[in-house]
C-alpha positions as CSV (number, residue, x, y, z in Angstrom):
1,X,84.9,85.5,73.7
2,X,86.7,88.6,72.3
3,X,89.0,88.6,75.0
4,X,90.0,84.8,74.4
5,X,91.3,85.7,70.9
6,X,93.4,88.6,71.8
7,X,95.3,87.2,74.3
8,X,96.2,84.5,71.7
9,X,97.1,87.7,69.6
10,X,99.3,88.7,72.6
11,X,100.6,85.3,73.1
12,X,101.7,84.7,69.5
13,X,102.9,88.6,68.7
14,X,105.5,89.3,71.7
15,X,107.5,85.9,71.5
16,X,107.5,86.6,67.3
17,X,108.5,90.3,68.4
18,X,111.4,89.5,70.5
19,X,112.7,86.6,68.9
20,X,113.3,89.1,65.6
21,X,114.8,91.5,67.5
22,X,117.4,89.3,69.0
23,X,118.1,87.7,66.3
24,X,118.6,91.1,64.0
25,X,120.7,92.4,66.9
26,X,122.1,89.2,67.1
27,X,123.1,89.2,63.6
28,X,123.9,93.1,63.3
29,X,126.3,93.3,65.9
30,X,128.2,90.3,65.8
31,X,129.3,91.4,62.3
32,X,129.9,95.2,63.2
33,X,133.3,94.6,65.3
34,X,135.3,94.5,62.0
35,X,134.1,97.8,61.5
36,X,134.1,99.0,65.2
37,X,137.8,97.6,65.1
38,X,138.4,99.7,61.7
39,X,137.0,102.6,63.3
40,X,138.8,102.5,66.3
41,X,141.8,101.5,64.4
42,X,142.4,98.1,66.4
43,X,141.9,99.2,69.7
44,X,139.8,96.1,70.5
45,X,138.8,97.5,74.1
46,X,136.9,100.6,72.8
47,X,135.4,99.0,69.6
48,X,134.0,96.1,72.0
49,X,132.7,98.8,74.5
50,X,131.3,101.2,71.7
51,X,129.6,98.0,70.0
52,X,127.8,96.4,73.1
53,X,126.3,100.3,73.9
54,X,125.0,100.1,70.4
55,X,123.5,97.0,70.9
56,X,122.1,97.7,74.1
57,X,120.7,100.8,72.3
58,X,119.4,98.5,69.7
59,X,117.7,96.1,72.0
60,X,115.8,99.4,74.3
61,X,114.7,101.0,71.2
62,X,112.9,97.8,69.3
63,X,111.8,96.1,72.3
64,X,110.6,99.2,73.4
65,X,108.8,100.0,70.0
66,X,107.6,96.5,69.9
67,X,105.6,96.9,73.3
68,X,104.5,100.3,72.4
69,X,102.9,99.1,69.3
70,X,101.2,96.2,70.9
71,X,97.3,96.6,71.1
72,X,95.2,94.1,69.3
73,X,91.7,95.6,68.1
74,X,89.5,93.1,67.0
75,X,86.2,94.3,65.7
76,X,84.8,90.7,64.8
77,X,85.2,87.8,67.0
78,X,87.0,85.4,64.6
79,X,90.4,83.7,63.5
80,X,90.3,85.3,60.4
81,X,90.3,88.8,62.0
82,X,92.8,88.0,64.7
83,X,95.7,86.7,62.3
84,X,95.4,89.3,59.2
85,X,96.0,91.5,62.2
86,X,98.8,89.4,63.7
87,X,100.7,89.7,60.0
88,X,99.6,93.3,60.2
89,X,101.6,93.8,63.3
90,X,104.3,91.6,62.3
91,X,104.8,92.8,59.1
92,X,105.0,96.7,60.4
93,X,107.6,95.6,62.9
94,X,109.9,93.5,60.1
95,X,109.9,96.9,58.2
96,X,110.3,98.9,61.4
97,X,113.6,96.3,62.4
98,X,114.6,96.5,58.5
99,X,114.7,100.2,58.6
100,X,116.7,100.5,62.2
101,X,119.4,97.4,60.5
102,X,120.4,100.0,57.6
103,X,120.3,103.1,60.0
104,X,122.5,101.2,61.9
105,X,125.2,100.2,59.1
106,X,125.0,103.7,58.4
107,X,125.9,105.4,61.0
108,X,128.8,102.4,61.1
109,X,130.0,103.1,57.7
110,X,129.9,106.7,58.5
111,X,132.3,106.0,61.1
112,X,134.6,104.0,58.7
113,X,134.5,106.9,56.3
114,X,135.2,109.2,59.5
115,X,137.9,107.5,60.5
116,X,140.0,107.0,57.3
117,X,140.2,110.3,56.8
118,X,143.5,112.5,57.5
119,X,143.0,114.3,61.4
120,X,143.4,117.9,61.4
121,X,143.6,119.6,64.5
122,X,140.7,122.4,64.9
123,X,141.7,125.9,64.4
124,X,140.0,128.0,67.4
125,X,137.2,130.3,65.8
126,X,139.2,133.2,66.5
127,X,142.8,133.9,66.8
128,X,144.0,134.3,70.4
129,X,143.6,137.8,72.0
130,X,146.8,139.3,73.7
131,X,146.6,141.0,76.5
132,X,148.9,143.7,77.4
C-alpha cells in the first residue's frame, strides 16, 4: 500500500531532519561565542544572551522549513521511488542548512567588522533650531 511506504518516508525523513539541524546549530553556535564575545567586546552576559536568541532563531526557522517541506509524493508504489525521493528531500534540506550556516557567519563576521571600527557619535540630520 501507498500509504505504507510514505509513512516510512515520514518516519525516516523527520528524525534525519532534526538530527541535522541540531547538530548544525549545535556546531554553529557553540563556536560563535568567540565572536559574540569580540562583538560585544567581553561582555560575556550580552554575547551569551545575543547567541542563544540566534540559536533559538536558527532552530524556529529550519525546523520550521523542515516540516514545511515535508510531503512525500509517490507516483509508483515501490522502494526505489520512496528513497530517490527521501535523498531528494534530504539533499534539498543539507543545501537549505548549508546555505542558513554561511548566512549566519555572515551576519557574525559583519558584527566583528562592526564592532572594530572607531564609534562616532551621529550628527542630528539638521542642526538644532533656536527659538527666540
Amino acid at each position: 500500500m501507498e500509504t505504507t511506504k510514505i509513512l516510512i518516508g515520514y518516519a525516516v525523513y523527520v528524525p534525519v531532519a532534526l538530527f541535522l539541524t541540531f547538530y548544525v546549530s549545535r556546531t554553529l553556535f557553540r563556536n560563535s561565542k568567540v565572536y559574540m564575545l569580540d562583538i560585544f567586546k567581553g561582555r560575556e552576559e550580552i554575547a551569551q544572551a545575543t547567541n542563544k536568541l540566534f540559536e533559538t532563531g536558527f532552530y524556529l526557522l529550519n525546523i520550521g522549513f523542515a516540516l514545511m517541506i515535508l510531503k512525500i509524493n509517490l507516483y509508483t508504489n515501490d522502494y526505489q521511488n520512496l528513497v530517490e525521493a527521501l535523498s531528494y528531500k534530504i539533499g534539498s534540506f543539507s543545501i537549505y542548512l548549508g546555505l542558513m550556516l554561511f548566512i549566519n557567519l555572515y551576519f557574525f563576521f559583519r558584527g566583528k567588522r562592526k564592532s572594530s571600527q572607531p564609534h562616532q557619535p551621529q550628527q542630528p540630520p539638521f542642526p538644532p533650531r533656536i527659538v527666540a
